[in-house]
Backbone bond lengths (Angstrom), bond angles and torsions (degrees), N, CA, C in turn:
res aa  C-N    CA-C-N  psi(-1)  N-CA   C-N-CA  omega(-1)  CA-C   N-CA-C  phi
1 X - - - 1.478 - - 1.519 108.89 -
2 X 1.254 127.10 116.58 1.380 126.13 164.96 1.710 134.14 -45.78
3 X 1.010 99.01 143.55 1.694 83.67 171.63 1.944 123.70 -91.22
4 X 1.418 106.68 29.32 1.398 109.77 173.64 1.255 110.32 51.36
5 X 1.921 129.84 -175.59 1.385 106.27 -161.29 1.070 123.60 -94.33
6 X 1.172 121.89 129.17 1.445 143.83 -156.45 1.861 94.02 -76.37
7 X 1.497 107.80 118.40 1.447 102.11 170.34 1.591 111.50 91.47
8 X 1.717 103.15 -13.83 1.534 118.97 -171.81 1.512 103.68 54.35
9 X 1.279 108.47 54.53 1.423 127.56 165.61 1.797 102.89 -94.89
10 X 0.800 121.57 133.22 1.494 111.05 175.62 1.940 105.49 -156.61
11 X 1.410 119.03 131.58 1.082 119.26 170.27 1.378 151.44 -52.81
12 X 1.331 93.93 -15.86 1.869 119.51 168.05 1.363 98.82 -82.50
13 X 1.732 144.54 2.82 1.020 131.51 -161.96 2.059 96.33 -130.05
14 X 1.150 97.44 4.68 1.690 103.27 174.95 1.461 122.62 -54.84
15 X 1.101 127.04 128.84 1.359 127.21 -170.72 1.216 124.20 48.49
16 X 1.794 105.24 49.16 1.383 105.10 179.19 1.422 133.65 66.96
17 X 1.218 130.53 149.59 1.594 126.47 175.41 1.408 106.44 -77.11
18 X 1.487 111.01 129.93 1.396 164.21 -171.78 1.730 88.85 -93.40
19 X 1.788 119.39 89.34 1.384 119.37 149.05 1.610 127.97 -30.75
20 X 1.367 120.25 -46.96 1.141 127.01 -158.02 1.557 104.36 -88.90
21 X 1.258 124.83 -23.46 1.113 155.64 157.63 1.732 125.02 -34.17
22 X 1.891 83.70 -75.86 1.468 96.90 -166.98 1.373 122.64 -114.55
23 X 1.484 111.32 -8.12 1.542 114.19 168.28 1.547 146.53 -71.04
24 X 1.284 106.31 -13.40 1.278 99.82 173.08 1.313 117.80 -137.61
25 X 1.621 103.27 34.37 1.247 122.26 138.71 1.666 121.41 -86.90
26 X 1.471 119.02 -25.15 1.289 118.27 164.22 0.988 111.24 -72.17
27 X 1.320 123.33 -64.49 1.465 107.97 -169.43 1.624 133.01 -56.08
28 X 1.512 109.44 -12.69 1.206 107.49 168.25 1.629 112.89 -47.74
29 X 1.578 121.12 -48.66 1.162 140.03 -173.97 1.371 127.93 -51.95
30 X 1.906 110.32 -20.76 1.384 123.41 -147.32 1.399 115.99 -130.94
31 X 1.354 118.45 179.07 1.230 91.58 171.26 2.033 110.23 -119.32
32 X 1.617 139.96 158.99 1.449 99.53 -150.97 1.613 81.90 -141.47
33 X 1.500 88.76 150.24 1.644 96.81 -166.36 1.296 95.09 -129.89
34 X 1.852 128.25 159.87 1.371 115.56 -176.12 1.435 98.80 -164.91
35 X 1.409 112.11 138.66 1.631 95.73 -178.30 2.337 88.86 -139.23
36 X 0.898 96.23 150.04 1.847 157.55 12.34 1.684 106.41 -97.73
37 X 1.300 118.86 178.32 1.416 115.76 -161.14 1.660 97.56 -83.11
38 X 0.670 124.69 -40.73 1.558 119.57 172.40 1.722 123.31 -91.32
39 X 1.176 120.32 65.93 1.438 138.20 -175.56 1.297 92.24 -70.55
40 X 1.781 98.67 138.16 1.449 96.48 171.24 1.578 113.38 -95.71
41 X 1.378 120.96 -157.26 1.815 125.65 176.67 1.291 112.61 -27.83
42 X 1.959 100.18 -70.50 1.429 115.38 -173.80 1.240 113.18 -78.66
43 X 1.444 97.71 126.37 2.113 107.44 178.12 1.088 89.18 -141.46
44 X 1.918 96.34 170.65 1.379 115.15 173.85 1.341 114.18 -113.90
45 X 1.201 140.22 115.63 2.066 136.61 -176.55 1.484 98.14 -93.41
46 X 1.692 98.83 130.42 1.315 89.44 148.12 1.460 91.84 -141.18
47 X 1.726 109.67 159.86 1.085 120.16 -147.24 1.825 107.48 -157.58
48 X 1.518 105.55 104.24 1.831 125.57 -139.30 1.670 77.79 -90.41
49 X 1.635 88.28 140.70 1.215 96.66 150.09 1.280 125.21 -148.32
50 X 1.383 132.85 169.07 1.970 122.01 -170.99 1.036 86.53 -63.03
51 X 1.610 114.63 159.93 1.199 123.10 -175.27 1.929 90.66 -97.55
52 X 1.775 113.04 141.59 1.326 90.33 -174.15 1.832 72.62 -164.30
53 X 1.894 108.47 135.55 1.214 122.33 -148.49 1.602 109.31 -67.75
54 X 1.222 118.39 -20.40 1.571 139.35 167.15 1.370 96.12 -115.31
55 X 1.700 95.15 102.68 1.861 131.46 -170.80 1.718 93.54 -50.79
56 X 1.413 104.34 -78.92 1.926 107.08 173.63 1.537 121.53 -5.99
57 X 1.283 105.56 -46.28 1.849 104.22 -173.91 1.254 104.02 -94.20
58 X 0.931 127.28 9.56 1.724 123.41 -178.15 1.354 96.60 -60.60
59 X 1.299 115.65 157.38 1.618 134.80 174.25 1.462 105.49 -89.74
60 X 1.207 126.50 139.25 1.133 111.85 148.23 2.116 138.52 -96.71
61 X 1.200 89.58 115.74 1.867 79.61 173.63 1.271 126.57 -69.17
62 X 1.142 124.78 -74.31 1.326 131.15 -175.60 1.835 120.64 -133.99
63 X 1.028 105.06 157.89 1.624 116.42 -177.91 1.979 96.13 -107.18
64 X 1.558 114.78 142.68 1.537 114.35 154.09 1.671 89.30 -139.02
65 X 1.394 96.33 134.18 1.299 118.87 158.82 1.901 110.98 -118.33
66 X 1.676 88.87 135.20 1.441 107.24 -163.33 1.387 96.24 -109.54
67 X 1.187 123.66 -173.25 1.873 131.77 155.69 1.902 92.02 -86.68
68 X 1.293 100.64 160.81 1.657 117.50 -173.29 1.636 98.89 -78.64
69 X 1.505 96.38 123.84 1.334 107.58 -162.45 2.063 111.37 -73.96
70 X 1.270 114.18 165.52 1.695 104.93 -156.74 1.334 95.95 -67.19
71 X 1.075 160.52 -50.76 1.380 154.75 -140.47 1.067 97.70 -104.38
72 X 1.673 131.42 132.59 2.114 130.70 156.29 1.119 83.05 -109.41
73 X 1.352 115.83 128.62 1.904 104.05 162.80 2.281 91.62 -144.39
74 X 0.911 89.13 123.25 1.994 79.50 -176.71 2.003 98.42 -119.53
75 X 1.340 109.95 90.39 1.113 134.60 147.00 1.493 130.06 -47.13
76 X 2.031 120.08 117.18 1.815 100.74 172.69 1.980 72.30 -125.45
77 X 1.472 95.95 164.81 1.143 145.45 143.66 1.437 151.81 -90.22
78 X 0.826 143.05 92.69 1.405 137.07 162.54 1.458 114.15 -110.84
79 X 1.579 110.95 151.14 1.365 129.75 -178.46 1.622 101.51 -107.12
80 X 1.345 95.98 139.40 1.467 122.62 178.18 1.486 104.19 -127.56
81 X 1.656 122.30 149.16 1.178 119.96 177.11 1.731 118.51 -153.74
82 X 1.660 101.13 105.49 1.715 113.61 -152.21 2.020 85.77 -68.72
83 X 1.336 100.91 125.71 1.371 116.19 -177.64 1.788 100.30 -131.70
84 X 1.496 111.14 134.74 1.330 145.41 163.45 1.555 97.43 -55.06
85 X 1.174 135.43 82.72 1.528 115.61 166.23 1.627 132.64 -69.40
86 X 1.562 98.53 -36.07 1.033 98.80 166.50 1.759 114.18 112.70
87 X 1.119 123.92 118.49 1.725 110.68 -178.78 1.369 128.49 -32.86
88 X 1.388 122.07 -66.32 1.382 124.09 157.77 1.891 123.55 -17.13
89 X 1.399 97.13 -69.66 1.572 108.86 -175.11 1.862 99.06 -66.74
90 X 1.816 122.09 -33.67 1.189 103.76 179.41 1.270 110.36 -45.01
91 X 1.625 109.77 -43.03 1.711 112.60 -134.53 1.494 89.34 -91.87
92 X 1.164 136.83 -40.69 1.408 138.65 135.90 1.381 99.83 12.12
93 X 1.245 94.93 -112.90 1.407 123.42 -175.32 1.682 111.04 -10.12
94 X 1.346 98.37 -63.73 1.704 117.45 -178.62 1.461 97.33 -45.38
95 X 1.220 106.69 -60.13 1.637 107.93 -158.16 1.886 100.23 -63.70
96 X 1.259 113.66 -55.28 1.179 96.72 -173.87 1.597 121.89 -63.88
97 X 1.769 115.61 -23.35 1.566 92.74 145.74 0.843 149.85 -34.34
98 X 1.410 128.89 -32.31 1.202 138.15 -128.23 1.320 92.42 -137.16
99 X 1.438 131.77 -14.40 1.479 129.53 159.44 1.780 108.62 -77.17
100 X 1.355 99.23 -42.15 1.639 111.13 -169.42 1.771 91.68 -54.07
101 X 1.213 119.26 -70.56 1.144 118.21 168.88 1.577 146.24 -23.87
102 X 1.527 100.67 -44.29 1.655 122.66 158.06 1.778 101.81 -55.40
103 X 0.880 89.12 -67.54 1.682 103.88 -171.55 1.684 116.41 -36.50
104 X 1.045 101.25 -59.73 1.821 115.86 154.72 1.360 138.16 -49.77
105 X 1.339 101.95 -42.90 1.601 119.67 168.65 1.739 111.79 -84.38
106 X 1.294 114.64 5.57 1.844 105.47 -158.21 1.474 78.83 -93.98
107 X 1.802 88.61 143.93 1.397 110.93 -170.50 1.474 134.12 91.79
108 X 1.123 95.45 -33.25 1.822 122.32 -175.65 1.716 90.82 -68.25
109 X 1.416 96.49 158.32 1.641 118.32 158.61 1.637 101.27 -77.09
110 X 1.370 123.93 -31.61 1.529 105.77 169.94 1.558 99.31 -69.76
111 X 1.160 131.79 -64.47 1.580 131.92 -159.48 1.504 96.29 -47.11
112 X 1.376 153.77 -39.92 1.117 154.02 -172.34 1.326 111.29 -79.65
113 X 1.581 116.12 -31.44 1.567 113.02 175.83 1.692 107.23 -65.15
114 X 1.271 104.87 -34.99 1.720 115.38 -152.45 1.712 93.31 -72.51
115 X 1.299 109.10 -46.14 1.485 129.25 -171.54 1.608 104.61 -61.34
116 X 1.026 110.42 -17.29 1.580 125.55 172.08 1.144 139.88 -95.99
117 X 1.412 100.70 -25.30 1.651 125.77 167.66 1.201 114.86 -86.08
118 X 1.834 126.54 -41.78 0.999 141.03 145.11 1.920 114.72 -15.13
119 X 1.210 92.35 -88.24 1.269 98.20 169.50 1.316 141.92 -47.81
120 X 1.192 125.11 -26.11 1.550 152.52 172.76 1.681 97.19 -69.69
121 X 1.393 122.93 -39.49 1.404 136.15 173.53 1.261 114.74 -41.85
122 X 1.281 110.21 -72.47 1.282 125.31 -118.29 2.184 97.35 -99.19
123 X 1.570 76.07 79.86 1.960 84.47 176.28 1.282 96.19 -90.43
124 X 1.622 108.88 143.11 1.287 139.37 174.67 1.511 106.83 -36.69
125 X 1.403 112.90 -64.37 1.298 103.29 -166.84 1.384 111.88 -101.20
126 X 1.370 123.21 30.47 1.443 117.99 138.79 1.636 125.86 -90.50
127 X 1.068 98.90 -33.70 1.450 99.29 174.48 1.440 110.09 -69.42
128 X 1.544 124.81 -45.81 1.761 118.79 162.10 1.292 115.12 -29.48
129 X 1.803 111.94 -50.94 1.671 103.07 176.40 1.398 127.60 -62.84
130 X 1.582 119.46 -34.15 1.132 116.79 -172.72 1.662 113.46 -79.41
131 X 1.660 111.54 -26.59 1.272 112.35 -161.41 2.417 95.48 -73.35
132 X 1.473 86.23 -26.47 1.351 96.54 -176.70 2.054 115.86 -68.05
133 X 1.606 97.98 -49.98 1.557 105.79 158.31 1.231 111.94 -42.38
134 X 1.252 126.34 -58.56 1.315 127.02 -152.39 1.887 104.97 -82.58
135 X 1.343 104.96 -47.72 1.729 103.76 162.05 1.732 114.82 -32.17
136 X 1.102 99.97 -62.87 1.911 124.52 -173.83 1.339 120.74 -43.31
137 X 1.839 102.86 -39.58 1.323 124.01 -177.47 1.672 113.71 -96.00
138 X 1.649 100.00 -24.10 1.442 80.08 -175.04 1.889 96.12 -86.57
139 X 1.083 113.73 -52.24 1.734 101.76 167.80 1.264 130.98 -6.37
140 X 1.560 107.35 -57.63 1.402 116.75 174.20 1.405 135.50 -69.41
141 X 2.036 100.91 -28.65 1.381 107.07 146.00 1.404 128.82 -49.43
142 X 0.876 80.53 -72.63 1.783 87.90 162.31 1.523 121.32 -14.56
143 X 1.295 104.36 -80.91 1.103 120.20 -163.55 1.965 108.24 -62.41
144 X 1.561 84.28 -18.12 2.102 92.21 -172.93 1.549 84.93 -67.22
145 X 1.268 130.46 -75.97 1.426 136.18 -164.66 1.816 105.47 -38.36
146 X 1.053 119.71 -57.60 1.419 134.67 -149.59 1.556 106.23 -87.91
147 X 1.694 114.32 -52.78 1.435 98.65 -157.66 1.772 67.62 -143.11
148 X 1.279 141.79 93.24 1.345 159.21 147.96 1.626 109.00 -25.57
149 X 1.570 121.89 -67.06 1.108 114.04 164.00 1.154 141.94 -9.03
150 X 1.847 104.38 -78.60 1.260 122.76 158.82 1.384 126.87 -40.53
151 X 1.064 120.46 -18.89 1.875 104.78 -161.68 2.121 84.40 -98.78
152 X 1.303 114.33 -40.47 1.482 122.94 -163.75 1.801 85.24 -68.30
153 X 1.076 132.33 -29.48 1.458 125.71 174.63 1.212 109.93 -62.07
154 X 1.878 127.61 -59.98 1.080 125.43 159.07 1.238 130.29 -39.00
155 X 1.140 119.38 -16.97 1.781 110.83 -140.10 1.974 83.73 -113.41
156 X 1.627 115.33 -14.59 1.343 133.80 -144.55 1.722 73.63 -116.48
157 X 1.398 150.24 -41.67 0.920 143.56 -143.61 1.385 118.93 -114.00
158 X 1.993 98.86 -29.30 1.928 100.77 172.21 1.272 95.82 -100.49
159 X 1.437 142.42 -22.55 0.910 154.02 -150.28 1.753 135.25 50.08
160 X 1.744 90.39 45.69 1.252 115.00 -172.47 1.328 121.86 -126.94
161 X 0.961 137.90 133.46 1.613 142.92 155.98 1.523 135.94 -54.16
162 X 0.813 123.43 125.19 2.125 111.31 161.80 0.972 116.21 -49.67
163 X 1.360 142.80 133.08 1.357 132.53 -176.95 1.888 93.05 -69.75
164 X 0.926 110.38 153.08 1.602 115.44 177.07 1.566 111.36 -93.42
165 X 1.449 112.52 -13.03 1.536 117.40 -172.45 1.645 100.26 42.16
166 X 0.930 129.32 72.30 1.583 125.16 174.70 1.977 106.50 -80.15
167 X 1.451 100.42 139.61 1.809 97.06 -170.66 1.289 97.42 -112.16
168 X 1.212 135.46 175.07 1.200 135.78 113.98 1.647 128.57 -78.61
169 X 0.804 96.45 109.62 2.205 119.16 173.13 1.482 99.98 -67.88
170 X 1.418 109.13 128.50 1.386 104.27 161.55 2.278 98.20 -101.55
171 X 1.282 81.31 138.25 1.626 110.25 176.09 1.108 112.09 -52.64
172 X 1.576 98.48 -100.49 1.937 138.49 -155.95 1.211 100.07 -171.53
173 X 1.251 91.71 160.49 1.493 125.19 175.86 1.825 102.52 -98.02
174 X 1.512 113.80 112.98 1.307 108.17 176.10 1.715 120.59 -71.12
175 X 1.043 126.79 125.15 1.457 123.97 165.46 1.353 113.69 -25.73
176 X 1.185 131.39 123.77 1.766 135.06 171.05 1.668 101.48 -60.67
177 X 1.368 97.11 136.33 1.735 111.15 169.82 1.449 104.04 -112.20
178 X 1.265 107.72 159.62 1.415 117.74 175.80 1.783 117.20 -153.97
179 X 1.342 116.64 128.86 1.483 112.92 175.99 1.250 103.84 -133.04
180 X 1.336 112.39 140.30 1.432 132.62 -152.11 1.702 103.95 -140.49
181 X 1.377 100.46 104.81 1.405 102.28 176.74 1.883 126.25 -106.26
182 X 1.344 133.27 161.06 1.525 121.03 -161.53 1.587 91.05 -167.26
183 X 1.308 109.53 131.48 1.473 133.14 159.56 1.478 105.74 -104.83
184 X 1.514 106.28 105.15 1.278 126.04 173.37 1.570 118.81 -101.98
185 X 1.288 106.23 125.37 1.560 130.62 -160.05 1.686 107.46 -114.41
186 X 1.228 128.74 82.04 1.525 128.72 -168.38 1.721 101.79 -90.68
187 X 1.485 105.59 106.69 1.037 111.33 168.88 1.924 133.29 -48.65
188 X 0.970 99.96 -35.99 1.459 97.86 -172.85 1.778 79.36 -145.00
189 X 1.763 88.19 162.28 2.212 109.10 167.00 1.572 99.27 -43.40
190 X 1.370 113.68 -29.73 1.617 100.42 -173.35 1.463 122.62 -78.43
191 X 0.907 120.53 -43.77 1.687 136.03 162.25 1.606 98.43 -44.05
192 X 1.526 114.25 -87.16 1.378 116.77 156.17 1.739 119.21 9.09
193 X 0.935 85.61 -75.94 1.871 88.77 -163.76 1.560 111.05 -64.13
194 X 2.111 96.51 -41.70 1.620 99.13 158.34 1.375 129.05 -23.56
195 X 1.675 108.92 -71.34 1.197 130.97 -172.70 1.864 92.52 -63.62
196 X 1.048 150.83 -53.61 1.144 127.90 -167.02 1.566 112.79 -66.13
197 X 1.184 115.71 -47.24 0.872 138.99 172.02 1.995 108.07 -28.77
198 X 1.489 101.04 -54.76 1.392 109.15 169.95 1.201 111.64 -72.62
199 X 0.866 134.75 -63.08 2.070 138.46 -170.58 1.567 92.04 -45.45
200 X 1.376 118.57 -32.28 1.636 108.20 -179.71 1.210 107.61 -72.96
201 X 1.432 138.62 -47.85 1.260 107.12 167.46 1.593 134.78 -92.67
202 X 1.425 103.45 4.09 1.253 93.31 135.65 1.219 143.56 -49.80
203 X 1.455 155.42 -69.95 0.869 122.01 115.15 1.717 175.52 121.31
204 X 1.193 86.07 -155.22 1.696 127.45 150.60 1.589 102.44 -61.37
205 X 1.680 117.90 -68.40 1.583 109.52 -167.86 1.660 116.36 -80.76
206 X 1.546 101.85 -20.93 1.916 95.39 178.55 1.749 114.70 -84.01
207 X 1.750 105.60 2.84 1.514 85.00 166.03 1.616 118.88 -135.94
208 X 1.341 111.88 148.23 1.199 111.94 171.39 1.288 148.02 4.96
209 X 1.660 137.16 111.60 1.787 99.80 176.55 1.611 90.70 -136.03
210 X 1.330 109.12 153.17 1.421 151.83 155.70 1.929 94.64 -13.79
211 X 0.901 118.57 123.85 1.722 121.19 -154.54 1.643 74.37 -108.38
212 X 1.532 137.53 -24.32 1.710 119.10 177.85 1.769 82.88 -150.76
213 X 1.549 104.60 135.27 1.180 125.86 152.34 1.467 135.01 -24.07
214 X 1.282 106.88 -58.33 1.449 129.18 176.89 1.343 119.46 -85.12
215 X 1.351 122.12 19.16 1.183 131.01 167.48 1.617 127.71 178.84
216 X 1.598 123.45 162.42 2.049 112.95 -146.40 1.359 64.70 -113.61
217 X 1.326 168.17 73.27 2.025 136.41 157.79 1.448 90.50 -97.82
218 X 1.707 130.61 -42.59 1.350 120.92 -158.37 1.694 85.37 -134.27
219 X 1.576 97.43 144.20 1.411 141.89 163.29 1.750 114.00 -97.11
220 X 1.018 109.16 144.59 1.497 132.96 -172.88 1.811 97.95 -103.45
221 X 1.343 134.71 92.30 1.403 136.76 170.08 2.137 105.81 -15.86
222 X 0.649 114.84 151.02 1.979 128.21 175.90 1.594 86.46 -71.09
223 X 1.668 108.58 158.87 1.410 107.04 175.72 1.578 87.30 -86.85
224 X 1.386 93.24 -165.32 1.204 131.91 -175.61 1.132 145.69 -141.36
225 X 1.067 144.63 136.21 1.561 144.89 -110.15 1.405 137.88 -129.68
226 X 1.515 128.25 65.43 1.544 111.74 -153.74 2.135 98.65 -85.35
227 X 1.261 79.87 -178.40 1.595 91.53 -151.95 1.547 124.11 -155.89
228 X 1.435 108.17 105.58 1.281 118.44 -149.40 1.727 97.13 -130.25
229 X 1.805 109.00 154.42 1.145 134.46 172.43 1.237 111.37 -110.03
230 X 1.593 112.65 88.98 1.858 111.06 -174.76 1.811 98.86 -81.77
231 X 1.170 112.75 162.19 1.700 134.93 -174.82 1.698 106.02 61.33
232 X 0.990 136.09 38.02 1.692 135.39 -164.53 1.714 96.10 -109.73
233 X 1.846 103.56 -34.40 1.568 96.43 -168.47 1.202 104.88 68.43
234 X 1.653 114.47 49.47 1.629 111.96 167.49 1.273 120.36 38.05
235 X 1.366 127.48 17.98 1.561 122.14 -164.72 1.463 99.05 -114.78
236 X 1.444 121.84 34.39 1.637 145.45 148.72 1.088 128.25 -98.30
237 X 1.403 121.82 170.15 1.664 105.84 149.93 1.274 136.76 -81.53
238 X 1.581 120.22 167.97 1.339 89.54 -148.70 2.408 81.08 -115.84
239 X 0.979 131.83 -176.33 1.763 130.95 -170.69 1.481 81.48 -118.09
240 X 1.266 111.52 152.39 1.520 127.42 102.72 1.362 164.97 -83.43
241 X 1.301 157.63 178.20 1.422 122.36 -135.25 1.407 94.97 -83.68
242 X 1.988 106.31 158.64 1.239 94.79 -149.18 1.884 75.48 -138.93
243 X 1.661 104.13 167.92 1.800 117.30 178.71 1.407 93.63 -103.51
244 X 1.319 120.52 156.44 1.518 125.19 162.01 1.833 96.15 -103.13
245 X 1.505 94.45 122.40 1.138 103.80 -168.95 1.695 116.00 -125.57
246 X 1.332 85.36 15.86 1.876 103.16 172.36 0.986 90.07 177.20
247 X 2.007 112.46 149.26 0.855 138.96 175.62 1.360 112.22 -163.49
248 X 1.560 104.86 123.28 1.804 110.08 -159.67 2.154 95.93 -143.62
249 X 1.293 107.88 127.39 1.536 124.63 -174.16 1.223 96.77 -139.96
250 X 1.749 100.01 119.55 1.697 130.18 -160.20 1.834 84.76 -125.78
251 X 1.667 108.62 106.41 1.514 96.14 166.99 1.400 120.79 -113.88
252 X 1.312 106.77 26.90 1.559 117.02 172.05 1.970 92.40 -126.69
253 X 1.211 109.85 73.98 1.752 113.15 173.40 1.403 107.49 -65.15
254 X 1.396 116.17 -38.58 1.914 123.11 -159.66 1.491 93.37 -114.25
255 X 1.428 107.85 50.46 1.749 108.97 152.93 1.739 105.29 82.14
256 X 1.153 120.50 -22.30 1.355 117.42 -173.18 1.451 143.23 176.49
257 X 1.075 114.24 105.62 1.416 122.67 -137.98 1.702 114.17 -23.07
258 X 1.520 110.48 168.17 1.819 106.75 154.24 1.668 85.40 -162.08
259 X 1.352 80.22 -178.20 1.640 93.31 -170.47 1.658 119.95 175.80
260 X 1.237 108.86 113.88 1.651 129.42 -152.02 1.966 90.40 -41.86
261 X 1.468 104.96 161.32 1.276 118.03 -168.05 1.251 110.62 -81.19
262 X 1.515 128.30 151.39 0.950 132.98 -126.08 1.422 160.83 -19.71
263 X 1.316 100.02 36.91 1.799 134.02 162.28 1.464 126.47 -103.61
264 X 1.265 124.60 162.46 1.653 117.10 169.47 1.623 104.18 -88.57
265 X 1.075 129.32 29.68 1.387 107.01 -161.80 1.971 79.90 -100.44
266 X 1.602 91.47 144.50 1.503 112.41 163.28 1.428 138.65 -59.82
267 X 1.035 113.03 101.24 1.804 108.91 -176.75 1.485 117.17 -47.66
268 X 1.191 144.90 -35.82 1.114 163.89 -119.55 1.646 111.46 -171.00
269 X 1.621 116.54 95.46 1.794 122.78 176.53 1.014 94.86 -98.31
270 X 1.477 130.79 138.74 1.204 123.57 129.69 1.886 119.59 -106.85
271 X 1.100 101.22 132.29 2.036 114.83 -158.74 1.497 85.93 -92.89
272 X 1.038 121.91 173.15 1.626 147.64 -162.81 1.452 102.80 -176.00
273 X 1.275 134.18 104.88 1.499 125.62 150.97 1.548 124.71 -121.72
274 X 1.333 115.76 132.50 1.882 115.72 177.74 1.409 80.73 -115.57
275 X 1.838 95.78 133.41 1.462 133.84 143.35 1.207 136.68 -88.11
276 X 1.337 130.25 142.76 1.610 112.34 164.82 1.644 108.19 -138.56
277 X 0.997 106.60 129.09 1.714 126.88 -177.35 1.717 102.19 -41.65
278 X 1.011 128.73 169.24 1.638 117.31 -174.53 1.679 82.63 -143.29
279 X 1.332 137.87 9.88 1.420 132.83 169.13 1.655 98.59 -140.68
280 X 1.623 97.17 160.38 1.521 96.56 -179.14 1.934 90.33 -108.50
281 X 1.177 85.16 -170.14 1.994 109.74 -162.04 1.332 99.48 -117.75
282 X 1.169 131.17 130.73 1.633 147.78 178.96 1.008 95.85 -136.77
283 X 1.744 96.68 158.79 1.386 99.46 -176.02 1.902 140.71 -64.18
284 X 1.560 78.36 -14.53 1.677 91.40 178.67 1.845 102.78 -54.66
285 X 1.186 109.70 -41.93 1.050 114.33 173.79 1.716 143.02 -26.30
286 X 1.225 83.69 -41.71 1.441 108.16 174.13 2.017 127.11 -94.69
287 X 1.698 112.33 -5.04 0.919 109.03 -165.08 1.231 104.14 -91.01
288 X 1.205 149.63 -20.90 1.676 135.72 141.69 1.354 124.49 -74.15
289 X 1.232 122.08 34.04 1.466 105.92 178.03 1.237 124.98 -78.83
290 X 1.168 116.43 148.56 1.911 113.36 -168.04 1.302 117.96 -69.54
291 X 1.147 149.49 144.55 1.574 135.49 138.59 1.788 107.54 -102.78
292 X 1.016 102.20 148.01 1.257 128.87 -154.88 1.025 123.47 -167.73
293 X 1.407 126.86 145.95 1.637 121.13 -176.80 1.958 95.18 -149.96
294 X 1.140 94.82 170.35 2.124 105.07 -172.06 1.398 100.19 81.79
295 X 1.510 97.72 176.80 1.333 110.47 -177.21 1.954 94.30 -98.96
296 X 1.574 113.77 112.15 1.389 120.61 -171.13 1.715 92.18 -106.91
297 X 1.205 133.67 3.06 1.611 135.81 -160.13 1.689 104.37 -110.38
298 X 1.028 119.79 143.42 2.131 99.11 175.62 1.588 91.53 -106.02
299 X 0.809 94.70 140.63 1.782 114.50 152.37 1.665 124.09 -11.18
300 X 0.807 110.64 127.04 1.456 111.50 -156.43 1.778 95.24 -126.61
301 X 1.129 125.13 121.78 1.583 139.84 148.03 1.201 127.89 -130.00
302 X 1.400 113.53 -146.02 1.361 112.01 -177.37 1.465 106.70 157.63
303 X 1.138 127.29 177.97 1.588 146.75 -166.27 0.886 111.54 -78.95
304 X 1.033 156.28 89.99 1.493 153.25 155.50 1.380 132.72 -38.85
């Protein structure tokens, strides 16, 4: 029996979700809300689902489609980390290249050239010098870690250093973030209530709930969020499933509140949302990606 995707890496999820693909197979499932009532081409979907550890079976709840929020900015990361390896681990290193290499070439007319050049090398009293360098240096490593004194005596006395062989380490791949901001303008109480209507489950789906009624010991994870650019013609980037990991609603944007006549509802939203990817991006990732230009996506709404 397999252990399913490890890391919630999964291959149906390569190069991001594919609009044309995967949307209106969810939404059959859901229920879909959209504000303002006359959205033009370009929108933004996002589209909740239970959070469930093999992404594929997730449920879907609901779809909100917004207008495309003011900022596109698609940010990656990776961590690198300049590390001291140290003579030993250099020469290490070398050597086990240089076996990996044998190993590959054995048999070959290259593996026989190398095995020949090798040999043609290897004079007595060069290798005495190096095996002797390398004695001299690793000592002094040594001695840097262990007894500090000593090596700054040496180092004060030949007037030489260890080479530090300093590397660069590759890390990780950081999770992609994303914040997405929108000044929402509700034309009439009806739009209005729309838009509240959405911020409620907004929400409603980025936090936690009570996994049994009758008692707080276990929490149910926030759903989770895929996230699409309809009318772009794929000629964006495209997310993978993503956490809402901030969520901030400013209803005084122009300095000071207002709010349609005789209701509390706000004339003036301003939305704030941070995402974060729940998989990282490799390069496989990128080797089908589309280019494309027009609007290749149709229009996307729904019931409010």
């Amino acid at each position: 029996m397999g252990l399913g995707p490890i890391g919630k890496y999964s291959p149906s999820q390569k190069g991001g979700l594919a609009p044309s693909k995967k949307i209106q197979k969810k939404l059959d499932k859901g229920g879909s809300f959209h504000f303002p009532k006359d959205l033009g081409v370009h929108q933004f979907m996002m589209i909740f689902h239970k959070y469930e550890y093999k992404a594929e079976a997730a449920s879907v709840a609901e779809s909100i489609v917004l207008p495309m929020p003011q900022s596109l900015t698609d940010t990656y990361g990776m961590e690198y980390g300049a590390e001291d390896v140290g003579t030993l681990v250099a020469v290490g290193a070398s050597a086990a290249a240089n076996i990996i290499d044998s190993f590959q070439k054995a048999g070959t007319d290259a593996g026989k050239e190398k095995e020949a050049t090798t040999k043609a090398n290897m004079k007595p009293d060069e290798i005495a010098k190096d095996m002797a360098s390398l004695g001299v240096a690793g000592v002094r490593t040594m001695a840097a870690k262990t007894m500090p004194q000593i090596e700054q005596a040496a180092a004060l006395a030949t007037g030489t250093i260890v080479n530090p062989h300093t590397a660069l380490l590759f890390s990780k791949v950081n999770l992609k973030e994303f914040e997405f901001a929108w000044k929402l303008y509700p034309q009439d109480i009806e739009e209005s209530n729309m838009l509240k209507n959405i911020l409620r489950i907004l929400k409603m789906r980025s936090h936690p709930t009570y996994m049994q009624k009758d008692n707080n010991y276990m929490m149910d994870y926030p759903h989770e969020v895929d996230l699409y650019y309809l009318g772009d013609g794929d000629s964006m980037h495209r997310f993978k499933r993503c956490a809402i990991t901030g969520l901030n609603m400013n209803y005084s944007p122009e300095g000071s509140p207002a709010f349609f006549a005789g209701t509390g509802n706000p004339v003036f939203t301003e939305l704030n949302i941070k995402f974060s990817e729940t998989r990282i991006w490799t390069g496989e990732d990128f080797e089908d990606e589309t280019v494309a230009s027009g609007n290749m996506e149709p229009a996307a709404g729904g019931n409010g």
